[in-house]
C-alpha positions in Angstrom: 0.0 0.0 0.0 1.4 3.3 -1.2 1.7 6.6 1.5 -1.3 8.3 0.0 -3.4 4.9 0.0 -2.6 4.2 3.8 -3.5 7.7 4.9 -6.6 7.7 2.8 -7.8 4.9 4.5 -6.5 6.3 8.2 -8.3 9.5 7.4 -11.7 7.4 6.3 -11.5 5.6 9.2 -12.3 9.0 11.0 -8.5 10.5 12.1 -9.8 13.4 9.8 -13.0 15.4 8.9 -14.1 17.3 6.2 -12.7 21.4 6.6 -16.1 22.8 6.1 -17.9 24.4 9.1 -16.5 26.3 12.3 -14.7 24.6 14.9 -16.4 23.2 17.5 -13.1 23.1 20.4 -12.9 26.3 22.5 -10.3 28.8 20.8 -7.8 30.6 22.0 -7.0 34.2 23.1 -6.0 34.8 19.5 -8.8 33.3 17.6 -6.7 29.9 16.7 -8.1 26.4 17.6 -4.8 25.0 18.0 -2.9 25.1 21.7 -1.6 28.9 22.0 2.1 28.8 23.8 1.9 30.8 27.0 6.0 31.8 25.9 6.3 31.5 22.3 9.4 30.1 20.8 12.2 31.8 18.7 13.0 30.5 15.0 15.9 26.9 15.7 19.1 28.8 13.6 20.1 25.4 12.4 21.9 24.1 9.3 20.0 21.3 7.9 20.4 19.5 4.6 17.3 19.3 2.4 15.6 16.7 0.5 17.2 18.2 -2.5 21.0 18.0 -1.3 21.3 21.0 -0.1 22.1 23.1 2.5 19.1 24.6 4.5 19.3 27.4 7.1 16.3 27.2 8.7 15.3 30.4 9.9 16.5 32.8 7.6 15.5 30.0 4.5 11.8 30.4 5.9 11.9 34.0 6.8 8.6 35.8 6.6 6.4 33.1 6.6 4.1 30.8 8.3 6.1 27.8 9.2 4.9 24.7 10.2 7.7 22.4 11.7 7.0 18.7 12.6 9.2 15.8 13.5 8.6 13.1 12.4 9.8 10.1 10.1 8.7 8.5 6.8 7.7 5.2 8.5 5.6 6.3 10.8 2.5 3.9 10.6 0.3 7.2 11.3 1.0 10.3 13.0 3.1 11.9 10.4 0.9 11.0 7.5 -2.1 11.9 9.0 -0.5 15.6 9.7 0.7 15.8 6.3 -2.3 14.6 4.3 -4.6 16.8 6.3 -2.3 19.6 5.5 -2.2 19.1 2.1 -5.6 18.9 1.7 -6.6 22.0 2.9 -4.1 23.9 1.8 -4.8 23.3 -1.8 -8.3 24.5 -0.9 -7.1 27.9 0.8 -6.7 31.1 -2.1 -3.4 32.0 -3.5 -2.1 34.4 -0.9 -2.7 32.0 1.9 -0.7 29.4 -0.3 2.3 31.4 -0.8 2.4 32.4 3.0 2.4 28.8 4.1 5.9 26.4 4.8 5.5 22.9 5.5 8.8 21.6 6.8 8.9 17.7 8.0 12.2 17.4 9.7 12.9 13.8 10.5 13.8 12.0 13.1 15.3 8.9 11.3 18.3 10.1 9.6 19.7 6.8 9.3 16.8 5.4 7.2 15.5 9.1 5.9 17.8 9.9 3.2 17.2 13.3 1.5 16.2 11.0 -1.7 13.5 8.9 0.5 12.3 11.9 2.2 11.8 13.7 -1.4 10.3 10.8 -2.7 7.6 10.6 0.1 6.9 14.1 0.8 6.2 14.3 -3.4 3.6 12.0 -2.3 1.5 14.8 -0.2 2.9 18.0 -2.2 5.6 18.3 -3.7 5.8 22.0 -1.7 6.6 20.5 1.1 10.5 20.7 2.6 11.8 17.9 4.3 15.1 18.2 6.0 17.9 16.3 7.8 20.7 16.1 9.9 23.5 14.6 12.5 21.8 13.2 15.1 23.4 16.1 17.2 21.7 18.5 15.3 18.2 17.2 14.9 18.2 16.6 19.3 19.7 20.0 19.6 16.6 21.6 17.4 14.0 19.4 19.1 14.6 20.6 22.7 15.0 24.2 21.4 11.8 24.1 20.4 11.0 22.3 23.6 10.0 19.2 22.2 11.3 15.6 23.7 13.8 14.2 21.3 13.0 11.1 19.4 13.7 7.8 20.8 14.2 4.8 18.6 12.7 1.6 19.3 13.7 -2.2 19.9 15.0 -3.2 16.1 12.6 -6.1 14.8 13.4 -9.5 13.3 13.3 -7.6 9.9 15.4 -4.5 11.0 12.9 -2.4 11.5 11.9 -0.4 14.4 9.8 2.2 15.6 10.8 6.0 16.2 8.8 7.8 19.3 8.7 11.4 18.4 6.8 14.5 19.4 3.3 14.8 17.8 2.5 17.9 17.6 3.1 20.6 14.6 4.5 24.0 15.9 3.3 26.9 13.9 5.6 30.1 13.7 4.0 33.3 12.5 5.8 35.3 10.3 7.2 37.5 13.0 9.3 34.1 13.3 8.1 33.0 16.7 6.3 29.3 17.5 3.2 30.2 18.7 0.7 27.7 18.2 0.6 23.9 18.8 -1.5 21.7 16.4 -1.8 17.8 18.4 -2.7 14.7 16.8 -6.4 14.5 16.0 -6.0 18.3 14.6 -9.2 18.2 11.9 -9.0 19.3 8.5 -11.5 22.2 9.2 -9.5 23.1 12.3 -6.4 23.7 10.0 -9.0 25.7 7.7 -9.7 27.8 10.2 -6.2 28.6 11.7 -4.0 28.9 8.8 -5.6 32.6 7.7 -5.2 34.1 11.1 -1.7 32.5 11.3 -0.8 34.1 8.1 -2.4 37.2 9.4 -0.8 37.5 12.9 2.5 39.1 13.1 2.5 40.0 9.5 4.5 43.8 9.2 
């Protein structure tokens, strides 16, 4: 079963809604659905390497724009494609100047296995907009607990080599005044992401 085929069928069997109609969780202060940080969180000034091959600095390369940073790995059985398949989805619903305000980087947690050609290969399979990045191990647990997430933790290594990564689940959403603001958990809806992404792309605009 291909990525999109897998997360079609997690999102039919109900990890996902439709993105019409408002939201029915309370929101925050600032309008959003998703978790509002009490202190938000400056820009990781990291090197990375991109799906591409090549280097990516990772605030100034996203500078200006809504940035939505998530952990994860391209073997994850659900999490990650959920997230990314939900994004996708709405974004290519949303008009043109919410589009082109909009960065989704997946920055993953199995560098060992996530090569920059497998990660461009299965992000192509969500939109091929998307920027996925990697790095020394070093790296990648240095940016995860500045952005105060728990760094990932691989699993017991099967009879087939393969193993499980646990991660943090949640996307971090930086305005484009460069600060994390917003936390978006697993179980974040289609229509909640409808909803957000316009006032994220609104606040801290100059």
């Amino acid at each position: 079963m291909s990525v999109v085929q897998r997360c079609a069928a997690i999102l039919l069997a109900g990890a996902a809604v439709g993105c019409h109609g408002a939201p029915d969780t309370p929101l925050s202060a600032h309008g959003f659905v998703g978790t509002e940080l009490t202190t938000p969180l400056p820009k990781p000034a990291f090197r990375f390497t991109d799906s591409r091959g090549h280097p990516f600095q990772f605030d100034s390369a996203t500078a200006g724009k809504v940035t939505l940073l998530f952990f994860g790995y391209t073997n994850c059985p659900d999490i990650c494609p959920v997230h990314l398949a939900n994004l996708a989805a709405v974004l290519d619903k949303m008009p043109d100047e919410v589009q082109r305000q909009v960065t989704v980087v997946f920055v993953t947690t199995d560098p060992a296995r996530d090569t920059p050609a497998v990660l461009d290969a299965w992000l192509r399979g969500f939109d091929p907009n998307f920027i996925g990045l990697t790095a020394s191990d070093s790296i990648l647990t240095a940016a995860q607990r500045m952005v105060r997430v728990p760094p990932a933790v691989k699993g017991a290594i099967d009879q087939n080599g393969g193993y499980p990564v646990g991660h943090a689940a949640a996307v971090i959403a930086f305005t484009r005044d460069g600060l994390g603001r917003v936390e978006y958990p697993p179980g974040t809806r289609q229509r909640d992401w409808a909803h957000d992404l316009p006032i994220l792309v609104k606040f801290g605009a100059k």
